[in-house]
C-alpha positions in Angstrom: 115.7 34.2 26.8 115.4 30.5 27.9 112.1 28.8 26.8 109.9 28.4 29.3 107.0 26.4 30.0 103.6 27.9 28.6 105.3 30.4 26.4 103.0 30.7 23.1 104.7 32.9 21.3 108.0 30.9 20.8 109.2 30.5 17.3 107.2 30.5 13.9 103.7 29.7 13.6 102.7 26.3 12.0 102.5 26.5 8.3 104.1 29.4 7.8 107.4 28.8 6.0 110.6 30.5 6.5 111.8 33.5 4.8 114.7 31.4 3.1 112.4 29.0 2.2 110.1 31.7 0.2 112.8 33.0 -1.1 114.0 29.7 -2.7 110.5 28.9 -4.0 110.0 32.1 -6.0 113.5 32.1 -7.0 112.7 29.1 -8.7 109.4 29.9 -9.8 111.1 32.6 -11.6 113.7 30.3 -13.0 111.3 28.4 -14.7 109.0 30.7 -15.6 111.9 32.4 -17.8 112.6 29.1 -19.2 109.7 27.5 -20.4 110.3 28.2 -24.0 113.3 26.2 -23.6 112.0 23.5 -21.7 109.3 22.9 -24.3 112.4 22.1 -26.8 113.9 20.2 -24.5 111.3 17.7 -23.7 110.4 17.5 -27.7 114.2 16.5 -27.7 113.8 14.0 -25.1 110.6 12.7 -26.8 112.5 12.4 -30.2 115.1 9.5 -28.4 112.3 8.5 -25.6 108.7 9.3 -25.9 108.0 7.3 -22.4 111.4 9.0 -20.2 109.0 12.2 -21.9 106.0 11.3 -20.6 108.0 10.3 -17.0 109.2 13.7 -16.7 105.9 15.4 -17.7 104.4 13.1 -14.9 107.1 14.5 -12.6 106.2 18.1 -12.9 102.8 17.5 -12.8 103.0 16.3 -9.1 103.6 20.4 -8.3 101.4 21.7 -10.5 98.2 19.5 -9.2 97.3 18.3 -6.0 97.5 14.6 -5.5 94.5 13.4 -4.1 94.4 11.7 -0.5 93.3 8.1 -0.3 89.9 7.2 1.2 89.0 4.6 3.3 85.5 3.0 2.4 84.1 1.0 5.5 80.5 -0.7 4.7 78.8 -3.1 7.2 77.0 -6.0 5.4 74.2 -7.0 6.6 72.4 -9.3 4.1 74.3 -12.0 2.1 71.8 -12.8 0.1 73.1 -12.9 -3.7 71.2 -13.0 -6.7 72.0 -14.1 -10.4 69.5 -14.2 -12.7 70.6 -16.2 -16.4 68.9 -15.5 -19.5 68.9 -18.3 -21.9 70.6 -17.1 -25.0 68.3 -17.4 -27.9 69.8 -19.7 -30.8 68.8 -18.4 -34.3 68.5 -20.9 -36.8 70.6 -21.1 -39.9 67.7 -20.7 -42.7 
């Protein structure tokens, strides 16, 4: 059947991933859910030679584990450029 102009139902729906694609992901979710006993050794191991390469990698799996946060753009208008500084003499206690 030749796509054809208009047709809504063509192909997956957006977000939704692939079978493959789920398959892989819990496959792998798997694979290091039955290895995190080891991978707590390892990383004291790597720690032991290279407490920052440690810390990198920590860093590294963290990035699937928690959401990055998006960047915000602040736009202000300013309006009055009026600045203020007010100076407090410094009181000078004497040496007696």
């Amino acid at each position: 059947m030749a796509f054809e102009k208009g047709n809504n139902h063509a192909g997956s729906r957006k977000g939704i991933p692939n079978k493959t694609t789920a398959e892989i992901r819990d496959a792998f979710e798997m694979l290091l859910h039955d290895n995190l006993d080891n991978m707590k050794v390892w990383l004291s191991d790597v720690a032991q030679e290279d407490p920052e390469r440690a810390l990198n990698i920590i860093v590294k799996m963290a990035e699937f584990i928690v959401p990055k946060l998006q960047r915000t753009e602040l736009k202000a208008e300013v309006t009055d450029k009026t600045v203020v500084i007010n100076l407090i003499p410094k009181r000078i206690e004497s040496e007696n």
